[in-house]
Every structure is written in structure tokens, then in C-alpha cells.
C-alpha positions in Angstrom: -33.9 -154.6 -23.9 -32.2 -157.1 -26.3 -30.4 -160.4 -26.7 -26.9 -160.0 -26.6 -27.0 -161.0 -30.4 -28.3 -157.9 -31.0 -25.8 -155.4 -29.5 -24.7 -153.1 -31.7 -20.7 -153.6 -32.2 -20.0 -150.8 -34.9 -20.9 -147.4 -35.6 -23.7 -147.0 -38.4 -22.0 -144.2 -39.9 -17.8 -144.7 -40.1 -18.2 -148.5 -39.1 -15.8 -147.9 -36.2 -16.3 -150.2 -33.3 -14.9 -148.3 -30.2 -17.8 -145.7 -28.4 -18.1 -143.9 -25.5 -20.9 -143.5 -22.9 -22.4 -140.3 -22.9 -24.3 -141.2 -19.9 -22.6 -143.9 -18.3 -21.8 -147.7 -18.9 -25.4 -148.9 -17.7 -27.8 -146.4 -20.1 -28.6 -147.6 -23.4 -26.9 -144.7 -25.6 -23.4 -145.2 -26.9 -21.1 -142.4 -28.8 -18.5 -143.5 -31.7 -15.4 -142.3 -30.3 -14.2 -141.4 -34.1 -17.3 -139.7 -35.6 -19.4 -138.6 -32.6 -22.8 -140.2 -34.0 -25.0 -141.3 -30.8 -27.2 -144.5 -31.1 -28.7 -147.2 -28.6 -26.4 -149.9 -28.2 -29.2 -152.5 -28.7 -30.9 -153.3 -32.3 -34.8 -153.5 -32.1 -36.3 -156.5 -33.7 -38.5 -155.7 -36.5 -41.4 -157.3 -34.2 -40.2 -154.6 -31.4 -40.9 -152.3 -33.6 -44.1 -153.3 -34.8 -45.6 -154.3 -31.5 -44.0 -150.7 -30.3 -45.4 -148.7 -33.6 -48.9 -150.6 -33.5 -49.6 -149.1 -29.5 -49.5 -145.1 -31.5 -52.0 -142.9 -31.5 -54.3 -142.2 -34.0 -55.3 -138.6 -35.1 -58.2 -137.0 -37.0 -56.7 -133.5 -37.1 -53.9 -130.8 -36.6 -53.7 -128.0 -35.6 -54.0 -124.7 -37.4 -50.6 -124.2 -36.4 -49.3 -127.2 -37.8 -50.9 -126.9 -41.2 -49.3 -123.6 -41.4 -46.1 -124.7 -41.1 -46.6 -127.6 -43.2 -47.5 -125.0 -46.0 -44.1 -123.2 -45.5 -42.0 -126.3 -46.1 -44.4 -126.5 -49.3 -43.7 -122.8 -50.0 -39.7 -123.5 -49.6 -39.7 -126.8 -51.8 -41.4 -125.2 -54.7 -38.8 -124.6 -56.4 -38.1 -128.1 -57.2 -41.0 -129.0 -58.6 -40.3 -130.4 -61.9 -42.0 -133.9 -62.1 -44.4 -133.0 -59.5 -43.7 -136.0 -57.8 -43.2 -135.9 -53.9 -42.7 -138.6 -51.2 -43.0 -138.4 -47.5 -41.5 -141.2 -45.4 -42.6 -142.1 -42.4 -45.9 -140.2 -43.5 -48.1 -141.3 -40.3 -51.9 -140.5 -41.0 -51.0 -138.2 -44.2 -51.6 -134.8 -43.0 -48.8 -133.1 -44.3 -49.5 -135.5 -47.9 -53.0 -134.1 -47.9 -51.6 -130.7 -47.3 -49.3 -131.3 -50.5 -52.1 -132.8 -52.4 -54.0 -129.3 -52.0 -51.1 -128.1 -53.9 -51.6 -130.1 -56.5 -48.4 -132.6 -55.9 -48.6 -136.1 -57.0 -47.7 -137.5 -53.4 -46.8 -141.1 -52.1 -46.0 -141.9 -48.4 -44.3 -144.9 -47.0 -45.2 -146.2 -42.9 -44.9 -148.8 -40.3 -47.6 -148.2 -38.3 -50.4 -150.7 -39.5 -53.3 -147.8 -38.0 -51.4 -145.5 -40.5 -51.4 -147.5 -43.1 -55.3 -148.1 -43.3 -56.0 -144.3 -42.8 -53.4 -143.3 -45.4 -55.3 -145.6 -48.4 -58.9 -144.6 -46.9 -57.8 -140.9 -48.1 -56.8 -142.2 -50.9 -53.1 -141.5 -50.7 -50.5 -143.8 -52.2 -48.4 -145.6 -49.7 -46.3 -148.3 -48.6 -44.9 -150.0 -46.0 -41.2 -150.4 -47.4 -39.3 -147.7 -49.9 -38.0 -151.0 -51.6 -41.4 -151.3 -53.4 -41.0 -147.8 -55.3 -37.5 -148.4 -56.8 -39.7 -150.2 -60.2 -41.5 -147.7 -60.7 -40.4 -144.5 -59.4 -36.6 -144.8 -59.4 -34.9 -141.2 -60.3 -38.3 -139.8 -60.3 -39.3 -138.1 -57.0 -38.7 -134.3 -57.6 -39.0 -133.5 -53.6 -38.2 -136.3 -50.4 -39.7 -135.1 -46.6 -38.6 -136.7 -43.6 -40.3 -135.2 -40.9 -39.0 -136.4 -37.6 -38.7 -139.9 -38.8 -34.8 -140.9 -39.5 -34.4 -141.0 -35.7 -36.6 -143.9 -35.7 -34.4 -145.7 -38.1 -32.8 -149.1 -37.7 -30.7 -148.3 -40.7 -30.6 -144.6 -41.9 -27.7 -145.0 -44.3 -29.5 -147.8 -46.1 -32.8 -145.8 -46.3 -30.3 -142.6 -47.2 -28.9 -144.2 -50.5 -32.6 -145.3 -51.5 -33.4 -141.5 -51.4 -30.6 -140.8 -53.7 -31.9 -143.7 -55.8 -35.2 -142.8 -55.6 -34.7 -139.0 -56.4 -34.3 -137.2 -59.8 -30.5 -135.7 -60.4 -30.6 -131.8 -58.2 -33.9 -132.9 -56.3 -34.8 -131.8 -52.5 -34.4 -134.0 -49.5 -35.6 -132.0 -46.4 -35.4 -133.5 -43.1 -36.2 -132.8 -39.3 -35.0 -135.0 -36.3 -34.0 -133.9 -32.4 -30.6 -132.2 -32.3 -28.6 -134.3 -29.5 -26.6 -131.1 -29.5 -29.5 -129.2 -28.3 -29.4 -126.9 -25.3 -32.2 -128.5 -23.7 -30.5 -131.8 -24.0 -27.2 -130.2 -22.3 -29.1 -129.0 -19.3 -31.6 -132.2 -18.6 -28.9 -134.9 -20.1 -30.5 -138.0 -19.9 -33.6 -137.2 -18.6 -34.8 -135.4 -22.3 -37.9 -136.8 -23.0 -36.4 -137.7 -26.8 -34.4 -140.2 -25.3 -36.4 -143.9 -25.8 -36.3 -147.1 -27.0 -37.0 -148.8 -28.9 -39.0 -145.6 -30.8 -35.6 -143.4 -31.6 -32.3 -145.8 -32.4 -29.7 -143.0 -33.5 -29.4 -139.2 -32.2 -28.1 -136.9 -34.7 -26.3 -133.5 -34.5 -25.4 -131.4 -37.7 -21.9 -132.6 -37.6 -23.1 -136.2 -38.0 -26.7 -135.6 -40.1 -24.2 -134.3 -42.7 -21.6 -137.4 -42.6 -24.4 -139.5 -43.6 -25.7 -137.5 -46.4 -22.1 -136.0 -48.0 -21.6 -139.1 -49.9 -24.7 -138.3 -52.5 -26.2 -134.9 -51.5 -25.1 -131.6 -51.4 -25.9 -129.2 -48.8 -28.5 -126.3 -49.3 -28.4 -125.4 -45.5 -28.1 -127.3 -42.2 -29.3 -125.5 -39.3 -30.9 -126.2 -35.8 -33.5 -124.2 -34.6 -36.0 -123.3 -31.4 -36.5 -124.5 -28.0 -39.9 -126.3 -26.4 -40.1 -124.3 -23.1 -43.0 -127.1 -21.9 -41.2 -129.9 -22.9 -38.0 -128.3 -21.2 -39.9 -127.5 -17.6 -41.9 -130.7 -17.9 -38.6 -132.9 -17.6 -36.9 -130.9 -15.4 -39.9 -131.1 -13.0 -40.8 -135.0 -14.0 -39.3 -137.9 -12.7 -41.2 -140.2 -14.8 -39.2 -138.5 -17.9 -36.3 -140.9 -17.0 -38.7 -143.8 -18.2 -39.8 -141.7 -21.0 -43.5 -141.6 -19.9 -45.3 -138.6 -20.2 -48.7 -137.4 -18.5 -51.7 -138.1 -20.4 -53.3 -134.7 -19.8 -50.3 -132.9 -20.7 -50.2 -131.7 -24.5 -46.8 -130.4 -24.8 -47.9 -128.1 -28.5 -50.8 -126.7 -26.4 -48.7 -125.5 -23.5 -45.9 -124.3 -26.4 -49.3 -122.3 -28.2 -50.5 -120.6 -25.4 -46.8 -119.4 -24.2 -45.9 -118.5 -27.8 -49.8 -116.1 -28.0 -48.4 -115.0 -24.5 -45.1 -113.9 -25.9 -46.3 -112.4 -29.6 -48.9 -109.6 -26.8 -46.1 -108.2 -25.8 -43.2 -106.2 -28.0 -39.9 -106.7 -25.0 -41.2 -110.9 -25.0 -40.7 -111.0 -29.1 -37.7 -109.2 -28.5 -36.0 -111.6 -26.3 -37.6 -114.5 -28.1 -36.0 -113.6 -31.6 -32.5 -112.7 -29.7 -32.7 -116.3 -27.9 -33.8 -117.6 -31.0 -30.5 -116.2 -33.4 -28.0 -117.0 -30.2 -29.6 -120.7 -30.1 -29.2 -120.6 -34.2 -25.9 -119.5 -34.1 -24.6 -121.8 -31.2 -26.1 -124.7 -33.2 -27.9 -125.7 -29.7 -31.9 -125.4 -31.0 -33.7 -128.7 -30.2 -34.7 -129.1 -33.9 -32.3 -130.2 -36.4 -33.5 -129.3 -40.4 -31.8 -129.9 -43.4 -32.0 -129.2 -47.1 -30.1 -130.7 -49.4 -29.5 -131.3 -53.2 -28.8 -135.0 -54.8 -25.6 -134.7 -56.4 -26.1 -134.8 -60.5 
């Protein structure tokens, strides 16, 4: 993994410096022992990360099923519109921008990935590789900030957390997504959930700990986990190669997850038991998808 230089020796959020080992002394994720957050005990490199980032594949579409629910996040953060201004980071090839664009938003993205990057200015949508570069222009302007899966990936969330508050208009809307380390599909592989990898996701959040980091300059709208990936779930359970966090080339986990959920929706007892699982995961706090909506403290 690292250099011992590089070991992490406090906690990113509470900057406490005893953890536990949720999986043992000799696997890479450690637990502060006085705020629960979970995080690899090793700090990538920034050349880790862009060596790891620049191996990512490229897309040219989504699926229908994607763009739909891109459109209800839209739907939701209406609302907020006031300066039109949104920004996405972590925007990979733009799709969910585009879809904002449709709207009429005024978007800008920021990414890593150099592929990304060149995709993201060919359609013509704003972006850069560091949120540093907006504060002189666009401080206390963005009406809306989407995180989509991306503050997992962080090397320092807090830092990129109070440049959202900087960066957004007084009452604006930061909605995130990342893996719930709380999930139940997490509790029943452990370590073998194919979230779990480095150097691509550094800290593991759960709604207790998503909301330490934010408390100090957001307020909450609503914090809530959400669904279970039956395909991901049976594919680790049945994989070995999960441990190593590889994954079968053929198999496309949203494909698997589509045909299961067109399986489900033919058949009135399925929906049934799929909203019931659904509400008990909801309630329990144990879906595999964290989302939160919160509102920058005037």
C-alpha cells in the first residue's frame, strides 16, 4: 500500500488518534474508537490517485434508467433554484450536467480523471480539476451542490466540505450519495463487499458520521439510506475474487439489478415484498445507499 509516512495517525473527522479494526489488525480499514467514522489507514499519494483514476472507463451513454433518476434529483432540487447556478463534483463524463443543462441550469463540474476531463470540455461543460479554482469567481454563488458517489473517494472530505459551504449561496442544497458502511449487505459479506478498495474509496460513511462532518455549516433536510443491489449482494457472496475487489468483466451489476427489478414490478406479491423490505431496510438505517440533503446554514 503506502510508506509508513503515510499512515494515517488521526481520525479525519474528531482528530482522535486511537481506532479499532473492524476487520482485523492486518486489513486496511481502521474505526475511530470516539466517533465511529471508518477510513483506510494508509493515505494515497496524489500520483496513486491519478495513475488509479486515469485506468477508468470511459462511457458514451446511460441508461434510460439512469437518466430518470437523474431527473428526479433535478425534480427534488428545484426548489432551490435561485441563481440557477449548479455544481457537480466529481462530475465524471457529465451526464447527469448534461441532464441539468436540459433543464436550463447554468452547470460546472470539477474531476480527476484526465479522460473526464477532455470529454467534459468537448460537450462544452464547464469544469475543473480542483474546487480551489471556483472560490474567485463563484464564491457564495452556487444555488445547488451534487455529490454523487464521490466523497468516498476523498483524501480530505472535511476540507472539500467547508469549500461547499464557501462556495454555496446562504440556505442552498448540498445533496450527496456514498455506500452506507452500515448497510445490511455489508453486515452479512463483511469484508468481502465489493465497495471496500483502495486506493479508489479512503473513508466509509454511515448517517451517524456523514452528519458529524456536515453539522458544523449545514443543516439537515433529511438523511436516509436506502435499497439493496441483490447482484452485487449474490455476486460477493459467491466470488472469491471480491476480496481483491476485482470484478468479472462480463458481469454488469445495473443489468442484472434491471432485469430482477422488470422481474419483480410483473408480479403484484414481488412489489409487495419489495416495498416492505424496502421501508424495514429504511427504517433500520441498513440500505446500501446513503443520501443526504442538507441546507447551508444562513
Amino acid at each position: 500500500m503506502n510508506s509508513l509516512e503515510n499512515i494515517r495517525t488521526e481520525c479525519i473527522l474528531c482528530g482522535n488518534t486511537s481506532f479499532k479494526f473492524p476487520f482485523g489488525k492486518k486489513h486496511f480499514l481502521i474505526k475511530c474508537k470516539n466517533c465511529g467514522m471508518v477510513s483506510a489507514n494508509a493515505i494515497p499519494t496524489e500520483k496513486e490517485l491519478k495513475d488509479y483514476y486515469h485506468e477508468y472507463p470511459s462511457y458514451n451513454k446511460i441508461s434510460p434508467l439512469t437518466l430518470q433518476r437523474y431527473n428526479e434529483i433535478l425534480d427534488m432540487l428545484e426548489p432551490y433554484r435561485k441563481n440557477n447556478k449548479l455544481l457537480e463534483t466529481g462530475c465524471g463524463f457529465g451526464f447527469f450536467l448534461e441532464a441539468a443543462k436540459k433543464r436550463n441550469w447554468e452547470v460546472a463540474g470539477t474531476e480527476l480523471s484526465e479522460n473526464a476531463l477532455v470529454e467534459c470540455k468537448r460537450k462544452n461543460i464547464p469544469v475543473s480539476e480542483k474546487m480551489e479554482n471556483l472560490l474567485s469567481t463563484s464564491e457564495n454563488s452556487f444555488d445547488v451542490i451534487v455529490s454523487l458517489e464521490v466523497i468516498e473517494h476523498l483524501k480530505e472530505p472535511l476540507k472539500e466540505v467547508n469549500l461547499y459551504a464557501r462556495l454555496l449561496r446562504n440556505e442552498g442544497a448540498l445533496y450527496v450519495t456514498t455506500p452506507n458502511f452500515n448497510s445490511l449487505s455489508r453486515r452479512i459479506v463483511g469484508k468481502r463487499w465489493n465497495v471496500i478498495l483502495y486506493p479508489e474509496h479512503i473513508h466509509y460513511f454511515t448517517p451517524h458520521s456523514i452528519h458529524y462532518l456536515l453539522k458544523n455549516n449545514f443543516n439537515k433536510i433529511f438523511n436516509q439510506t436506502s435499497g439493496v443491489s441483490p447482484a452485487r449482494l449474490m455476486y460477493t457472496i459467491r466470488s472469491k475474487s471480491a476480496v481483491k475487489g476485482k470484478e468479472l468483466e462480463n458481469y454488469d451489476f445495473n443489468e442484472v439489478d434491471r432485469q430482477l427489478r422488470d422481474n419483480i414490478e410483473k408480479t403484484i406479491l414481488l412489489r409487495l415484498i419489495k416495498k416492505f423490505v424496502n421501508y424495514i431496510l429504511a427504517k433500520l438505517r441498513s440500505g446500501d445507499s446513503l443520501k443526504i440533503l442538507y441546507q447551508k446554514k444562513a
